[in-house]
C-alpha positions as CSV (number, residue, x, y, z in Angstrom):
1,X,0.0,0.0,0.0
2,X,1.2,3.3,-0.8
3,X,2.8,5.9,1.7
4,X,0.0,9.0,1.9
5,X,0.7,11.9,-0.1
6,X,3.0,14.4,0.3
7,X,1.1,17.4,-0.6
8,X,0.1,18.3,3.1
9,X,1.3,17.4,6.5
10,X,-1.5,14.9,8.2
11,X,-2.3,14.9,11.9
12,X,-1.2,11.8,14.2
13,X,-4.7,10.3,13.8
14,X,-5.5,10.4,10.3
15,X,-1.5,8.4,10.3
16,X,-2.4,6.3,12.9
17,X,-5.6,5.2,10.8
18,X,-3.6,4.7,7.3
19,X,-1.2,2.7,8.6
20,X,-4.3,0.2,10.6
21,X,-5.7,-0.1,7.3
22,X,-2.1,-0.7,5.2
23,X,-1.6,-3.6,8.1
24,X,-5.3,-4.7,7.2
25,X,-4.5,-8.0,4.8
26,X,-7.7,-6.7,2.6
27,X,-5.6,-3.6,1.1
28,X,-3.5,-5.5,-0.3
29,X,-6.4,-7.1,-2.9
30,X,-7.4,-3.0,-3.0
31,X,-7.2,-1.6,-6.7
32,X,-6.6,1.9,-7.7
33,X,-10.2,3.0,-7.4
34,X,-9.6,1.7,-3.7
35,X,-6.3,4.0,-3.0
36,X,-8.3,7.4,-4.4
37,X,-11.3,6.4,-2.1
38,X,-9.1,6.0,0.8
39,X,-6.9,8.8,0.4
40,X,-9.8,11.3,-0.1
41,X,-11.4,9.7,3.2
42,X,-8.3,10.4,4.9
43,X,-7.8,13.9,3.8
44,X,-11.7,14.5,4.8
45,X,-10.5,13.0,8.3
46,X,-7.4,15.8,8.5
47,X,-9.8,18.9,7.5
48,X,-12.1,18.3,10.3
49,X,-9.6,17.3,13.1
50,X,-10.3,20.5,14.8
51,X,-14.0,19.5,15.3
52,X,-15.1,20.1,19.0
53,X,-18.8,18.6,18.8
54,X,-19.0,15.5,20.4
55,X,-22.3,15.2,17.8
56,X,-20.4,16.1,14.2
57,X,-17.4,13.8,15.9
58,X,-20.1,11.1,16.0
59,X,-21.5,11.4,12.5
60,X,-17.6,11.3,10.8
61,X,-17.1,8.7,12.7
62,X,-20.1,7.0,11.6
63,X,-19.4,8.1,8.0
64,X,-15.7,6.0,8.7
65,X,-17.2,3.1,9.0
66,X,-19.0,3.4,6.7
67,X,-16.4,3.8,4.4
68,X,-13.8,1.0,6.0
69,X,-17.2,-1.6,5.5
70,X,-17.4,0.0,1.7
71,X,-13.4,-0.7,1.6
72,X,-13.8,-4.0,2.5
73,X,-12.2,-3.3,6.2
74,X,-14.4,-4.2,8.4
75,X,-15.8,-7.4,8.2
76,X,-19.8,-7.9,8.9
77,X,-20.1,-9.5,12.5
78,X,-20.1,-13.1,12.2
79,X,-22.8,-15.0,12.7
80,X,-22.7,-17.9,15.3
81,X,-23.5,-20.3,13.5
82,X,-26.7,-23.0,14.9
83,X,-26.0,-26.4,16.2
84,X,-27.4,-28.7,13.1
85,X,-31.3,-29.8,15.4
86,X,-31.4,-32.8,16.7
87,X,-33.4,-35.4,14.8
88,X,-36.5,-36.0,16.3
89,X,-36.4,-39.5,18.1
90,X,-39.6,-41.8,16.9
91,X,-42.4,-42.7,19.3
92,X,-42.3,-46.0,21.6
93,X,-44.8,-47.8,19.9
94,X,-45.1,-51.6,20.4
95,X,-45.1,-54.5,17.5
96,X,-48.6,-55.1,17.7
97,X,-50.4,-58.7,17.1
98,X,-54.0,-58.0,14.6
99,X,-56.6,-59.3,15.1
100,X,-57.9,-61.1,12.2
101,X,-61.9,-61.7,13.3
102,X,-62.6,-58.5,12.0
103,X,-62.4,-59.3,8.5
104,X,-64.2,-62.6,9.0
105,X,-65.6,-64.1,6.1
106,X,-69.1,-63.1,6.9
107,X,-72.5,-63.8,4.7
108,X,-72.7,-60.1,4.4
109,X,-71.3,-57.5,6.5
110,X,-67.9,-57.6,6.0
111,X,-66.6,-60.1,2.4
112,X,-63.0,-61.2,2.0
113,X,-62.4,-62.8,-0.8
114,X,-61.5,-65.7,-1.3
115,X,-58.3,-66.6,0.9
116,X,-56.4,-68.2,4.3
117,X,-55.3,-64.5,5.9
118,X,-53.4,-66.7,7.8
119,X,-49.4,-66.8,7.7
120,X,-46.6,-64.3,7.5
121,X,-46.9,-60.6,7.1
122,X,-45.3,-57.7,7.2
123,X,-48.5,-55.6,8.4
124,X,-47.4,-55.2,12.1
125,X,-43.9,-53.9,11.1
126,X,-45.6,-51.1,8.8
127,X,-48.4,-50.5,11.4
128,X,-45.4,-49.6,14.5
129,X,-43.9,-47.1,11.1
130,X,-47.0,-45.5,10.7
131,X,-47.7,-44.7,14.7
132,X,-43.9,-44.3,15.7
133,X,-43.4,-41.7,12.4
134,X,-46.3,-40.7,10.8
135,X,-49.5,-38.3,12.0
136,X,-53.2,-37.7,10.5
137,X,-53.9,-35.9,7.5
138,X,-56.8,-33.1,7.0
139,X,-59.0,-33.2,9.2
140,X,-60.1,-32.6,13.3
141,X,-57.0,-35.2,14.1
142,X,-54.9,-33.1,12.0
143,X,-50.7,-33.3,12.8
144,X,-51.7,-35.7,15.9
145,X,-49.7,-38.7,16.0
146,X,-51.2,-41.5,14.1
147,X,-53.3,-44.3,15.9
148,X,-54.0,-47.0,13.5
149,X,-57.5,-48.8,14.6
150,X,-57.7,-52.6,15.2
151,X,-59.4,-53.3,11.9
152,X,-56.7,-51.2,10.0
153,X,-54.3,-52.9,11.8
154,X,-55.9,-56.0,10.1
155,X,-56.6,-54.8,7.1
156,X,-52.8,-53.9,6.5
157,X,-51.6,-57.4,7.7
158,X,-53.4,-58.9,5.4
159,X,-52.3,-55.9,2.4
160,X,-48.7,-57.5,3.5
161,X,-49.0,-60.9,3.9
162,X,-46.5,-63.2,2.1
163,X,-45.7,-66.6,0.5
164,X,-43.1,-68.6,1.9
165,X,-40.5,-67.3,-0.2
166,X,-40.9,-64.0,1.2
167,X,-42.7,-62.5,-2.4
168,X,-46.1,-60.6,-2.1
169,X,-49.9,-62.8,-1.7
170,X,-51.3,-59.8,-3.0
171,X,-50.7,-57.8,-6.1
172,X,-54.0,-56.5,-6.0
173,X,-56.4,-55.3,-2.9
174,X,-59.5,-53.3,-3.0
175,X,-61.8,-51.9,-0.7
176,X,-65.1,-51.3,-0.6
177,X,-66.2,-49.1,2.4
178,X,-68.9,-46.6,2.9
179,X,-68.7,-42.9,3.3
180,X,-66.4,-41.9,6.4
181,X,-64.5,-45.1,7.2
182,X,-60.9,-43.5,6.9
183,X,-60.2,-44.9,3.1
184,X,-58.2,-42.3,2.3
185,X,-56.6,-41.8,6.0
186,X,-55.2,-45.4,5.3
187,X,-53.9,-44.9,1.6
188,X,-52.2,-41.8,2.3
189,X,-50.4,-44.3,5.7
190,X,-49.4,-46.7,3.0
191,X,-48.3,-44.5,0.4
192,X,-45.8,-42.6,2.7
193,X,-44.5,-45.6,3.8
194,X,-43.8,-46.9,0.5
195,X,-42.1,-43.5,-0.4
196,X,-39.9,-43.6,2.8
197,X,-36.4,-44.8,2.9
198,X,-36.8,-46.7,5.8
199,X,-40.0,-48.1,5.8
200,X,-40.3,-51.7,6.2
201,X,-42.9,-52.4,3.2
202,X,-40.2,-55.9,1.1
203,X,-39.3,-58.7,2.2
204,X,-35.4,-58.3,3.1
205,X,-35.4,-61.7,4.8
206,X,-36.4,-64.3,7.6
207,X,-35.2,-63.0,11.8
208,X,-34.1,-65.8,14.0
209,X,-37.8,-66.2,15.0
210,X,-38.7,-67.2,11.8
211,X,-40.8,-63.5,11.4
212,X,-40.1,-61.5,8.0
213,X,-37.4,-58.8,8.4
214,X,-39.2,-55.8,6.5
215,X,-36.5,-53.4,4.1
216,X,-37.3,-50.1,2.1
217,X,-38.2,-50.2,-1.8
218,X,-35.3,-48.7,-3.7
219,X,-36.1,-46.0,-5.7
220,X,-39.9,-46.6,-5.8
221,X,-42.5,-44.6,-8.3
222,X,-45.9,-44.2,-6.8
223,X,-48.8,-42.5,-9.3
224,X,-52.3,-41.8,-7.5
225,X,-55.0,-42.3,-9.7
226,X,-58.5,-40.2,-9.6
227,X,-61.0,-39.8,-11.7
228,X,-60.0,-35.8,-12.5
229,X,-56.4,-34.5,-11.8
230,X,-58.2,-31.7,-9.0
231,X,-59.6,-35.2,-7.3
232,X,-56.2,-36.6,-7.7
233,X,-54.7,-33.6,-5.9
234,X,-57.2,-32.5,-3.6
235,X,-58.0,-36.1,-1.8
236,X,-55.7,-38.7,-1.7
237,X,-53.0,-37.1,-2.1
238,X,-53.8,-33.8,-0.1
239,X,-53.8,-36.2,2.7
240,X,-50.4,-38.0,1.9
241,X,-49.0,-34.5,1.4
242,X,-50.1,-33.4,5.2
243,X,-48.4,-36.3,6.5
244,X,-45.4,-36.6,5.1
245,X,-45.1,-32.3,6.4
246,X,-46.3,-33.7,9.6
247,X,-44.1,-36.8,10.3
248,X,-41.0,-36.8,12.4
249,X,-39.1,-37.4,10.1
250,X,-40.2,-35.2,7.5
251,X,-36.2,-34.3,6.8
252,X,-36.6,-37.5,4.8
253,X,-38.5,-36.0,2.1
254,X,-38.7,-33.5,-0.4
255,X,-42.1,-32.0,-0.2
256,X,-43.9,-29.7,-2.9
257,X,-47.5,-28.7,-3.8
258,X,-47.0,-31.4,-6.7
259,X,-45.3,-34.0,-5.9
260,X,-43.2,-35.7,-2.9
261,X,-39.8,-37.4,-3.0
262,X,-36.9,-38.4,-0.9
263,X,-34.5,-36.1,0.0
264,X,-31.7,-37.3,-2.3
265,X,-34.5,-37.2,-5.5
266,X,-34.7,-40.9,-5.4
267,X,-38.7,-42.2,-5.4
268,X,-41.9,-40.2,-6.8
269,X,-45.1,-39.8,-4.9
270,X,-47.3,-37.5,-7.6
271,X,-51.1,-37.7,-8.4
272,X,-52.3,-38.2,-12.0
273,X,-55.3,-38.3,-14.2
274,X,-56.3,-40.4,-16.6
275,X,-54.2,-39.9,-19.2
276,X,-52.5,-43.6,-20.4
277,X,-50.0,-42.7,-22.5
278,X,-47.6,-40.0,-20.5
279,X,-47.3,-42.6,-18.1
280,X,-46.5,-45.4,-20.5
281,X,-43.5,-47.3,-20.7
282,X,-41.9,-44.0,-18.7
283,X,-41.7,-45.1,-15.0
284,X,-41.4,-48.2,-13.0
285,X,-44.2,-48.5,-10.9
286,X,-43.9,-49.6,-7.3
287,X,-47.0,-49.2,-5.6
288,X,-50.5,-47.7,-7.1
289,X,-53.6,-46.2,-5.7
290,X,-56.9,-46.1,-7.5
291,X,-59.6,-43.8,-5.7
292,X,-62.8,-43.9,-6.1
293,X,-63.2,-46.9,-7.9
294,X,-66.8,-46.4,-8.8
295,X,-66.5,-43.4,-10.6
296,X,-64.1,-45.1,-13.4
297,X,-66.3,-45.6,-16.2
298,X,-64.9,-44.4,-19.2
299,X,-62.8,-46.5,-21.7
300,X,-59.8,-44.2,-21.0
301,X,-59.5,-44.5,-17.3
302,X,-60.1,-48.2,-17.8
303,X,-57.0,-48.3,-20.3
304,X,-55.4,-45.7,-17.7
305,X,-55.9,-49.0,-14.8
306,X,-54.3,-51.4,-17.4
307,X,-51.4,-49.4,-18.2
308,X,-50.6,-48.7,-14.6
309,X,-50.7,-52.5,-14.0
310,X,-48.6,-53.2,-17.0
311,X,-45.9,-50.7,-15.5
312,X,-46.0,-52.9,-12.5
313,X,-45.0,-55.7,-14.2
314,X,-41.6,-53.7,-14.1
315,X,-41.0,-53.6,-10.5
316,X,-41.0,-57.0,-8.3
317,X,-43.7,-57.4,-6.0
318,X,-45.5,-53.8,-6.9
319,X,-49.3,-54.0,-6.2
320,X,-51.8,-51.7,-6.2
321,X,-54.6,-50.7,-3.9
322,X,-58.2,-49.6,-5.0
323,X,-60.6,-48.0,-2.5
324,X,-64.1,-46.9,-3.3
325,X,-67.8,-46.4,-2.2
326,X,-70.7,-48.3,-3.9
327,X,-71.7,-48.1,-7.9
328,X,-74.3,-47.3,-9.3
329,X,-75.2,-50.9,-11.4
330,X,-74.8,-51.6,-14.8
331,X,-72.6,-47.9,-15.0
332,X,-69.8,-49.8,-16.4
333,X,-67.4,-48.5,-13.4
334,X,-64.3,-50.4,-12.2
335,X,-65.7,-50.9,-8.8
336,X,-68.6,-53.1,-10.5
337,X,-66.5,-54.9,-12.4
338,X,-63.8,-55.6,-9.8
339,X,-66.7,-56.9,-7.4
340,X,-67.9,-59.1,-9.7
341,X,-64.8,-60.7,-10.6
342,X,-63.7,-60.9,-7.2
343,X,-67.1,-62.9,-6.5
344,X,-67.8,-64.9,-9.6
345,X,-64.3,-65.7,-10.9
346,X,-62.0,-66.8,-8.0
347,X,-59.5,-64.6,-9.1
348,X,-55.8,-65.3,-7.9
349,X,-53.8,-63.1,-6.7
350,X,-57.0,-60.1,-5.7
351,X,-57.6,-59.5,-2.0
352,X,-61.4,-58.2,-1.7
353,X,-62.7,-56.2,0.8
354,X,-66.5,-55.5,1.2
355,X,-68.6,-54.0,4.3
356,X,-71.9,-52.8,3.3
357,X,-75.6,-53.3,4.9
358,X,-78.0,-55.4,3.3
359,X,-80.7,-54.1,1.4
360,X,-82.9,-56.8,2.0
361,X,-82.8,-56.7,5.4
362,X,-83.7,-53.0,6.0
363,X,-86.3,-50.4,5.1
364,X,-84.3,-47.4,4.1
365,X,-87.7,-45.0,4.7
366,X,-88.4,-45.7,8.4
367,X,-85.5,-44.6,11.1
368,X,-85.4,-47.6,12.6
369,X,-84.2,-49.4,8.9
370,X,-81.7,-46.2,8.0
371,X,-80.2,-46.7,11.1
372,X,-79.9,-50.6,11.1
373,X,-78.3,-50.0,7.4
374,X,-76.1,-47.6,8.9
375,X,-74.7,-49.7,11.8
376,X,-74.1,-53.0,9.6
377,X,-72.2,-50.7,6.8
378,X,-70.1,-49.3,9.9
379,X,-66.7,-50.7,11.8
380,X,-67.2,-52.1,14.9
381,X,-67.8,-49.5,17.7
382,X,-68.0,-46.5,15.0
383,X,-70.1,-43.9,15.8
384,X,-73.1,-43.1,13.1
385,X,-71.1,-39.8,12.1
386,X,-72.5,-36.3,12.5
387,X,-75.7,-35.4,10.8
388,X,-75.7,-38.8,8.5
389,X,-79.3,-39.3,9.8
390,X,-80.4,-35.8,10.1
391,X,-79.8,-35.6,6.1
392,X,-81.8,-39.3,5.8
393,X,-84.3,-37.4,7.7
394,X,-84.1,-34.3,5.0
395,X,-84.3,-37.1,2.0
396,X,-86.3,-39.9,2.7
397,X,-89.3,-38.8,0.6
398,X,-87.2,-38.1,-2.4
399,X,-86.4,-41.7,-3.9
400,X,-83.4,-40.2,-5.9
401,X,-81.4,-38.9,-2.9
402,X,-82.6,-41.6,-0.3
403,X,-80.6,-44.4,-2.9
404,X,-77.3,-41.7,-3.4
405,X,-78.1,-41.8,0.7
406,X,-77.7,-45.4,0.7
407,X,-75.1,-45.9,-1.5
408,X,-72.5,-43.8,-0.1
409,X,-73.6,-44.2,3.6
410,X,-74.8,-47.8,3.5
411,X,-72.6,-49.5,0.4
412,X,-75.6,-50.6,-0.7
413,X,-75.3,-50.4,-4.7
414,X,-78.0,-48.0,-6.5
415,X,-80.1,-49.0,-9.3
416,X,-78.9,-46.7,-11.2
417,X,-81.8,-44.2,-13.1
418,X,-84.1,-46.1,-11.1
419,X,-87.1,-43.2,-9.9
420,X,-89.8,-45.5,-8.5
421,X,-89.6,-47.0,-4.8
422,X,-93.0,-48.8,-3.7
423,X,-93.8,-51.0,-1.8
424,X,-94.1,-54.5,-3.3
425,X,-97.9,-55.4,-2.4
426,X,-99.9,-52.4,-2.2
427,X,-103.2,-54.5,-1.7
428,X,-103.0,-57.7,0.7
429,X,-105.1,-60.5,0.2
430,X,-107.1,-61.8,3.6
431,X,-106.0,-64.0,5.5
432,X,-106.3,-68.1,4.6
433,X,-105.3,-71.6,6.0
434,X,-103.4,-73.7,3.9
435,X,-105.2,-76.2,2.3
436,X,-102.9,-79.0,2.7
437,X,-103.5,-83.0,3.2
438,X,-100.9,-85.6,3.5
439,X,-100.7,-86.8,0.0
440,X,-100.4,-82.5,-1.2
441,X,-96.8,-82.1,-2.2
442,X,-94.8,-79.6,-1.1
443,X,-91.7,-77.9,-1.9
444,X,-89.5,-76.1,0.9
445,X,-87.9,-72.7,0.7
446,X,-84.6,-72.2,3.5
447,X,-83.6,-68.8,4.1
448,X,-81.3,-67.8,6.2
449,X,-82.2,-64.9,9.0
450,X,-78.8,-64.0,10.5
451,X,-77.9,-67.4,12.8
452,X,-81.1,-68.9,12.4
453,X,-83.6,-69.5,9.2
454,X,-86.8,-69.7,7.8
455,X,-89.0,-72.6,6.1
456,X,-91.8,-72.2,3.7
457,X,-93.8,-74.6,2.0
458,X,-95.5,-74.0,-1.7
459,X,-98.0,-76.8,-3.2
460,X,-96.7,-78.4,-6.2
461,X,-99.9,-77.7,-8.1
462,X,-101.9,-75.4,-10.1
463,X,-101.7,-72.1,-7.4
464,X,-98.6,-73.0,-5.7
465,X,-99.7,-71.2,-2.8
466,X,-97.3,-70.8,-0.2
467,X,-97.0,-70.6,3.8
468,X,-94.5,-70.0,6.4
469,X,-93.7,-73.9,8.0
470,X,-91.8,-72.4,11.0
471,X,-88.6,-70.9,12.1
472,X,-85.5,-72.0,13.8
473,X,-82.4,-71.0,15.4
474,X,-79.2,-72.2,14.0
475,X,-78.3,-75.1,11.4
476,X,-78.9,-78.0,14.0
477,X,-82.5,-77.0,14.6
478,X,-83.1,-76.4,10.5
479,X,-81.6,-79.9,10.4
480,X,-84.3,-81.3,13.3
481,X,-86.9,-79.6,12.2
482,X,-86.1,-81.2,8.3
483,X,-86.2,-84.3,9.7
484,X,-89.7,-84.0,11.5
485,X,-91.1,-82.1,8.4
486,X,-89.9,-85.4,6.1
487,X,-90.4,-88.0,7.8
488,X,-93.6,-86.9,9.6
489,X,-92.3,-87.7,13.6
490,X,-94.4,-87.5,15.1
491,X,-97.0,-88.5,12.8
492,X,-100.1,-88.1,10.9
493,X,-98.9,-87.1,7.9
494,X,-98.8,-83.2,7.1
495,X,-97.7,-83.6,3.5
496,X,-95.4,-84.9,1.8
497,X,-92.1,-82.7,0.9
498,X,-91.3,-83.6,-3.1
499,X,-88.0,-80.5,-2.6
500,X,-86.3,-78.4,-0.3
501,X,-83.8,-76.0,-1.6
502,X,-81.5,-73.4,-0.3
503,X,-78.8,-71.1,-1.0
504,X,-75.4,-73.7,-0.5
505,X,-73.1,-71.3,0.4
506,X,-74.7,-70.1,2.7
507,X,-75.0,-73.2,4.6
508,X,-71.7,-74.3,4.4
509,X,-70.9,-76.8,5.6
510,X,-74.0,-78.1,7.1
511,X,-75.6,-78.5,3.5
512,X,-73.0,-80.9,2.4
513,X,-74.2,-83.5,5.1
514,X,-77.7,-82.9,4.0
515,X,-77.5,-83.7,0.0
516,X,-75.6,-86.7,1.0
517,X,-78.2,-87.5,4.2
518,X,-80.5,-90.7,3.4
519,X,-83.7,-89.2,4.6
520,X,-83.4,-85.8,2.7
521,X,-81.2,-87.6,-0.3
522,X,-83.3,-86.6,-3.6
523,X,-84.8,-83.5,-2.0
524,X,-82.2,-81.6,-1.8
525,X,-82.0,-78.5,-4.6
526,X,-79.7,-75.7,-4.6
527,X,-79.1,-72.2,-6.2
528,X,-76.6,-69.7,-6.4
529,X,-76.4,-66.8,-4.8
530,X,-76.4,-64.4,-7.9
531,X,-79.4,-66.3,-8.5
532,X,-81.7,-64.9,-6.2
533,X,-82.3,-61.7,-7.4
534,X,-83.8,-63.5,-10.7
535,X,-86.0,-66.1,-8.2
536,X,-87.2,-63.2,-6.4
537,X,-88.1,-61.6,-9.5
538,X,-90.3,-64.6,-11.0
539,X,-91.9,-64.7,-7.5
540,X,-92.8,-61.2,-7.6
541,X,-94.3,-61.4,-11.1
542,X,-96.3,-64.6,-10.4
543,X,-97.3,-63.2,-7.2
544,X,-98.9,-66.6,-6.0
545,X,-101.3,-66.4,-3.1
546,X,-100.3,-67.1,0.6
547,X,-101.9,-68.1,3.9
548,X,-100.6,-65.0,5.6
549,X,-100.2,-61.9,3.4
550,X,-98.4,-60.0,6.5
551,X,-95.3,-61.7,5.8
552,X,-95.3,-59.5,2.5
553,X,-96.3,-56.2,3.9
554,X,-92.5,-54.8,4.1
555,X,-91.2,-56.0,1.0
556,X,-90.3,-52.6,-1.2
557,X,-89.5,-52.7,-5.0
558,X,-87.6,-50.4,-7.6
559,X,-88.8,-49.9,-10.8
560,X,-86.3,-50.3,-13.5
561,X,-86.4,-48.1,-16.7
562,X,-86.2,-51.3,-19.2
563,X,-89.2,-53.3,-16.8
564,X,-88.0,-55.4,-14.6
565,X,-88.5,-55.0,-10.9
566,X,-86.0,-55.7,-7.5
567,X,-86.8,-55.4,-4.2
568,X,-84.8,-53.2,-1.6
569,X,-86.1,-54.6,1.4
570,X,-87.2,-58.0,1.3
571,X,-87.2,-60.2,4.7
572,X,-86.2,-63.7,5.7
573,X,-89.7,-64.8,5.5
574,X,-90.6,-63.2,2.2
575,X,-86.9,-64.9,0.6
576,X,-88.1,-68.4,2.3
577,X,-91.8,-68.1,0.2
578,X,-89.4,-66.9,-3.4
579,X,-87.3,-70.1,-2.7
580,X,-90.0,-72.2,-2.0
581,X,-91.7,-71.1,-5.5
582,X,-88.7,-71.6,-7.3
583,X,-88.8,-75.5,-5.8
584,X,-91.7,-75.8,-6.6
585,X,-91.5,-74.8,-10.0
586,X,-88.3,-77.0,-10.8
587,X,-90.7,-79.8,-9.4
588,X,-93.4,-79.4,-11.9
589,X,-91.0,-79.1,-14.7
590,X,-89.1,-82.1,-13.6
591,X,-92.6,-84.0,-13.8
592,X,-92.7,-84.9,-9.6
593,X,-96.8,-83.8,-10.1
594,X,-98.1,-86.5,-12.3
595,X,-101.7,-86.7,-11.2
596,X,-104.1,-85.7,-8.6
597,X,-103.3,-87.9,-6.5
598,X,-99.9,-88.9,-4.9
599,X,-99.7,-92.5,-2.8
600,X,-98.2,-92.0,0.1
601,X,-96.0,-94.3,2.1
């Protein structure tokens, strides 16, 4: 650094100052601009040496540093720098053992189809990452740590269960729940985990204990599919994108407003449309979510489903998880067609869930029957849900709404542009005894009524008119009371049973040992139960008398645009009479009635 100039004689200070900054290592990187800066600065300094104002001292003091920061001199005050926070430690939760009873395989209630849910899983692990890490999405619970319920708990065992050589059971699961259940709570659980680098959702291998050691998915790619790219963003994946913000360890991701990744930009979590191609052939698809199964109906977001599971193909042991309300029938909408399939085809490989109430069992437009619906279509110890009967209450004169009512509320599937709800027999007949002597053949009908049943009789003749023979608590007092009823103990005679028929399946396995029985060997028919909304339907356009017309009075129809009639509400007793009818008709065209008279033994 140069010496100051020579031109003047400078006071001590204003020497003392040029030779602090010439020992200031920054003047040496000064450039010329630099020198004229500081040496008018320092000849400013000299002029107003004489100054006597402490407040003028002030201000060229201030206007020094000023200058020395402009200079590069002074150095800004250093900032101490913030110890790096300490992770947050994850919640003690225990590994906890499900409880698999809740997703029995019930008659109607809850349906899981068709498999053992038996054996080795990797549920519990996934369940103790979800409450140690993870919290609620939108909603009341929102950012509270997550507490998975007992049925999820089973549910998700059974998502992760696992052959012996550690690969996935299912590729496929869907769920069929009603409004308010928590379907997308759960997705958003199980997409986060299969996003997160340490989440134990594949098999990495068998502990000591013979349990499965559950590892991360490298790099995984997870699309969630709606049925518009708004749904797509503002459901599912609205609530995977408040949990993963929320979780403790949300430093493990990379969180925007369209997508979420890990925080080294390995693994996708996005929500898409239906659109097939942009997604085709372009990413290796891990895991999948399909919402709202029942409103996929088009041709494209079918082809959008197929591509998706082609791209899984890609990945070992990537599935996919469907969740939905009811459908609307005949719509053409993947939740139809997926329940169908998963009921009529045995499909391998597709785990089936289904709780919905049972339409024959309740009448929708008394309270009593809405809230009965309500209850069956709920989880065990669920509360009804916040004005969900105070809008039945709004609805239930306007057929329209009342079935919307009962689709998403109830699972029970609409009938589509169905506008007529009725009840079945407007007009009852009076009262009459059967007319019935020991050599009158008879067909049964066997309906089941929760853990008991039904039994109705119909004369194999002209009329086929039908009565109510009794009924009976469970299968071993169906199976007595068969016995008495066949083989007339004690006797006389009542008549003389040509059939009896019943729904199989829902007998199992009781009705194996009774087509194979010697005293009801012969007798025994059986149907289907996709059969029975066509056997109802002949009874209800035959509409054959019967001894007590009350046992008809809270049957309800539906109308259907192209004719045909279905009930919505149709009892034990009324199903028992159809079945009976349908017997009986099989007997008459199987030529059991051969005159008027029938010897009897």
């Amino acid at each position: 650094m140069p010496d100051l100039p020579k031109t003047r004689k400078f006071s001590k200070r204003s020497r003392d100052l040029w030779k602090a900054w010439h020992e200031n290592p920054v003047s040496k990187r000064w450039t010329a601009e630099h020198h004229i800066i500081a040496a008018d600065l320092i000849a400013q300094i000299d002029d107003t040496e004489g100054l006597v104002h402490l407040r003028e001292r002030r201000l060229q003091d201030r206007d020094i540093r000023a200058q020395e920061r402009r200079l590069g001199l002074v150095a800004p005050p250093a900032k101490e720098e913030e110890p790096e926070p300490e992770p947050p430690e994850p919640r003690d939760v225990p590994l906890r053992v499900p409880d698999l009873s809740l997703l029995h395989l019930g008659e109607r209630a809850v349906f899981v189809h068709p498999h053992d849910l038996d054996g080795p899983s990797l549920g519990p692990q996934v369940v103790q990452y979800i409450e140690r890490w993870l919290c609620f999405g939108p909603g009341p619970l929102r950012g509270r740590p997550a507490v998975v319920s007992d049925e999820q708990l089973a549910l998700i065992h059974c998502m992760y269960l696992l052959h012996d050589d550690g690969s996935r059971r299912f590729p496929e699961v869907d769920i069929v729940w009603r409004k308010g259940t928590g379907k997308s709570t759960t997705v958003g659980w199980i997409a986060i985990c299969e996003l997160a680098p340490d989440s134990p959702v594949r098999f990495g291998g068998w502990a000591d204990e013979g349990s499965p050691i559950g590892v991360p998915v490298v790099d995984p790619y997870i699309p969630l599919l709606a049925f518009t790219e708004g749904q797509a963003s503002t459901v599912t994946f609205r609530a995977a994108l408040a949990m993963a913000k929320g979780a403790l360890n949300s430093h493990l991701f990379r969180i925007t407003d369209n997508w979420v990744s890990r925080a080294d930009d390995t693994g996708l979590l996005e929500p898409v449309s239906g659109s097939p191609s942009a997604r085709d052939g372009s990413m290796n698809t891990s895991f999948t979510s399909a919402d709202e199964l029942h409103r996929l109906t088009s041709d494209r977001l079918h082809e959008t489903v197929s591509v998706m599971q082609q791209n899984r193909m890609k990945v070992p042991d990537s599935w996919q998880l469907g969740t939905t309300t009811s459908w609307a029938k005949n719509d053409g909408s993947l939740a139809e067609v997926e329940d169908e399939r998963a009921r009529t085809k045995n499909p391998v490989g597709l785990l089936y869930i289904w709780r919905g109430a049972d339409p024959r069992k309740w009448d929708l437009t008394t309270r009593k029957g809405a809230e009965g619906a309500l209850d069956e279509a709920s989880p065990p110890g669920m509360p009804k849900g916040h004005g969900v009967i105070k809008q039945w209450e709004a609805i239930k004169d306007d057929p329209v709404k009342l079935r919307y009512w009962a689709r998403v509320w109830c699972g029970i599937p609409s009938e589509g542009d169905a506008i007529v709800d009725r009840p079945a027999y407007d007009d009852l007949p009076e009262k009459q005894a059967p007319n019935v002597r020991p050599a009158s053949q008879v067909a049964l009908g066997i309906a089941r009524d929760r853990e008991g049943c039904v039994i109705a009789a119909a004369r194999l003749d002209d009329d086929n008119r039908g009565w109510i023979v009794g009924r009976y608590d469970g299968p071993d007092g169906v199976e007595a009371a068969l016995r008495r009823i066949v083989n007339a103990v004690p006797r006389p005679r009542k008549f003389t049973v040509s059939a009896i028929q019943l729904n199989r399946e829902r007998w199992l396995p009781h009705a194996n040992r009774w087509v194979g029985d010697r005293d009801l060997k012969g007798r025994m028919l059986e149907h289907r139960p996709k059969e029975e909304a066509d056997i109802v339907a002949r009874y209800l356009e035959a509409r054959p008398p019967v001894d007590d017309p009350e046992v008809l009075r809270e049957v309800r129809v539906v109308d259907l645009p192209d004719g045909k009639t279905v009930t919505t509400n149709a009892p034990a007793s009324f199903m028992a009479l159809a079945i009976a009818y349908d017997a009986a008709q099989n007997g008459i065209k199987a030529g059991k009635v051969k005159s008027a008279f029938v010897k009897v033994y």
